[in-house]
N, C-alpha and C positions, 0 to 999 in steps of 0.2 A: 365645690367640685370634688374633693375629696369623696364624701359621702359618696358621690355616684362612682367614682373610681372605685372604691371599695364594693360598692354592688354589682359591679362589673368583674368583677374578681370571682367574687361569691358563685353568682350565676355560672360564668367560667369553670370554677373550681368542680360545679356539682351537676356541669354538663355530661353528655358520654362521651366518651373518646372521639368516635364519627365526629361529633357537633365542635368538639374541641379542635380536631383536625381542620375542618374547616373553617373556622373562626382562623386558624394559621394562612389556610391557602388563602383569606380572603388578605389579612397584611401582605403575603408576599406577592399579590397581585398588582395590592396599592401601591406597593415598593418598585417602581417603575423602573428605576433605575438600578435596582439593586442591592443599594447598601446598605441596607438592613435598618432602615431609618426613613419614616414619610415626610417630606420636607413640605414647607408651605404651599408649593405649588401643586404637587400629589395632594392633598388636600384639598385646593381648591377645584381643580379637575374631579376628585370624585364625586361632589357636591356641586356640581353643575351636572356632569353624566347623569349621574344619580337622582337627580330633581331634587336635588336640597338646597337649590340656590337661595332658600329665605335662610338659612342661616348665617348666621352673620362670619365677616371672616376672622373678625376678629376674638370668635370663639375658638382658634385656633390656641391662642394667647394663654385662654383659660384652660383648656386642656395638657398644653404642656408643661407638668409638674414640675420638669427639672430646670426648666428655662434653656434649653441646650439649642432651639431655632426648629427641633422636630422634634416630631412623632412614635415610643416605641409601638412594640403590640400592646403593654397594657393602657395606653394612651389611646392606640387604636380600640381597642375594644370600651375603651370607657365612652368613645364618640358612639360608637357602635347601639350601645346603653342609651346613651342619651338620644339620638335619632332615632330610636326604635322605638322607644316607651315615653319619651320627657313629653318632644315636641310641644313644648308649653314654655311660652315666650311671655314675658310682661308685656300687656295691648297699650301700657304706659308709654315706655321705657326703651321698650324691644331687648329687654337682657333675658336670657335664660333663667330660668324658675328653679332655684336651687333652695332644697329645705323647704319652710314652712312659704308657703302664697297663700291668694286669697280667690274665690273663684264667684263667680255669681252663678250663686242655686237656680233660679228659675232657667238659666241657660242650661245649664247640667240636664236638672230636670227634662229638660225638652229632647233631650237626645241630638242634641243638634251638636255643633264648635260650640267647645267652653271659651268663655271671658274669664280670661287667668289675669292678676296683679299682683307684682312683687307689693310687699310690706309699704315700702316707701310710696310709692306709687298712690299706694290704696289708703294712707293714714292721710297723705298729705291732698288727696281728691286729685289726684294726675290723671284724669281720665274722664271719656265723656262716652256714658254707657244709660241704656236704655230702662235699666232695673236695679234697684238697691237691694236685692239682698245678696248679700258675700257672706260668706263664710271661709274661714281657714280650712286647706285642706286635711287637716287630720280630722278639727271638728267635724266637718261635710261626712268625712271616711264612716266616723263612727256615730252619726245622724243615721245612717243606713243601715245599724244593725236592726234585726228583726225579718230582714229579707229571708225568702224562702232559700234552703242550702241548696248548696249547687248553681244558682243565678248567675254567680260571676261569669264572665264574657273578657278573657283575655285580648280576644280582639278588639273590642271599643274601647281598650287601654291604649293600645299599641297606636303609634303617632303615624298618619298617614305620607306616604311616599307622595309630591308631584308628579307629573309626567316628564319622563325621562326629557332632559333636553337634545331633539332630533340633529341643531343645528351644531351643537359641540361634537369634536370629535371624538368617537366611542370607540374605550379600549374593549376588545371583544375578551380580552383575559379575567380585566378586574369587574366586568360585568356578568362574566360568567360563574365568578367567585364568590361575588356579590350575591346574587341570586342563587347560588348554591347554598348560600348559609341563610338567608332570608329561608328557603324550603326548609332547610334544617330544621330550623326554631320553629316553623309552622307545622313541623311532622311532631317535633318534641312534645307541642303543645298539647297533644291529645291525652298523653300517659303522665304528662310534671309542666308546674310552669313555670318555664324556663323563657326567659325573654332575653337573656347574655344581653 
């Protein structure tokens, strides 16, 4: 988790002011109550609003570095990172894919949902899939050199959002915040890429 905290930072650090401003309004919308801290329940709430209810809540856990019960901004922004670009869960396990996984090429290939597997998972056969060949994702990364420049496609990196859930109740602040920095990133995208 680390690792993505520190890419979270990064992205952050070498946003524009505008994008960086908002990456702020969007904590202080989460911050529902104010005190400068998102507590488990602001979590869970934006990830239901937000159609992120597959993740798990106990990824909360792993996000908070200090172990202090909540969320700062760079806490915030490192979930932000990971719900944006990861969304790549062991099909084993169901834990988040931190560092080296393994993915099944022919799924890749297809342009379809990849079948991602943590390490363990994948040495130990956890799993009941339709195609053998995996690959590590860095090997897969650089199997693909040779492509013509310019191919890359930020968006079919970027982890798909569910549909918002209608039946929780929506805060009109932190979803306007929300979607305020999701445009950001997607306006950024055109001139750097930037995925914060």
């Amino acid at each position: 988790m680390e690792e993505f905290h520190e890419v979270a930072i990064a992205y952050y650090n070498n946003a524009p002011r505008n994008l960086q401003r908002l990456a702020w309004s969007f904590f202080l919308a989460l911050d529902s109550d104010g005190d400068g801290q998102i507590s488990y329940m602001e979590y869970i709430n934006f990830l239901r609003q937000c159609g992120y209810g597959w993740i798990s809540s106990n990824f909360f856990k792993d996000l908070d570095r200090n172990r202090d019960g909540c969320l700062g901004f760079w806490e915030v922004l490192t979930l932000y990172y990971v719900i944006k670009t990861r969304g790549l869960w062991c099909q084993g396990c169901q834990t988040c894919l931190v560092g080296v996984y393994f993915t099944c090429v022919s799924c890749f290939d297809s342009g379809s949902r990849t079948y991602d597997l943590c390490p363990t998972c994948y040495k130990q056969k956890k799993f009941s899939h339709n195609h053998t060949n995996f690959m590590d994702n860095h090997l897969l990364l650089r199997s693909k050199r040779g492509l013509p420049p310019g191919t890359a496609n930020i968006n079919l990196a970027l982890a798909p959002r569910s549909a918002i859930n209608a039946s929780a109740a929506v805060d009109d602040d932190l979803m306007q915040a929300f979607q305020a920095l999701e445009t950001g990133v997607t306006a950024g995208k055109t001139s750097t890429c930037i995925v914060m």
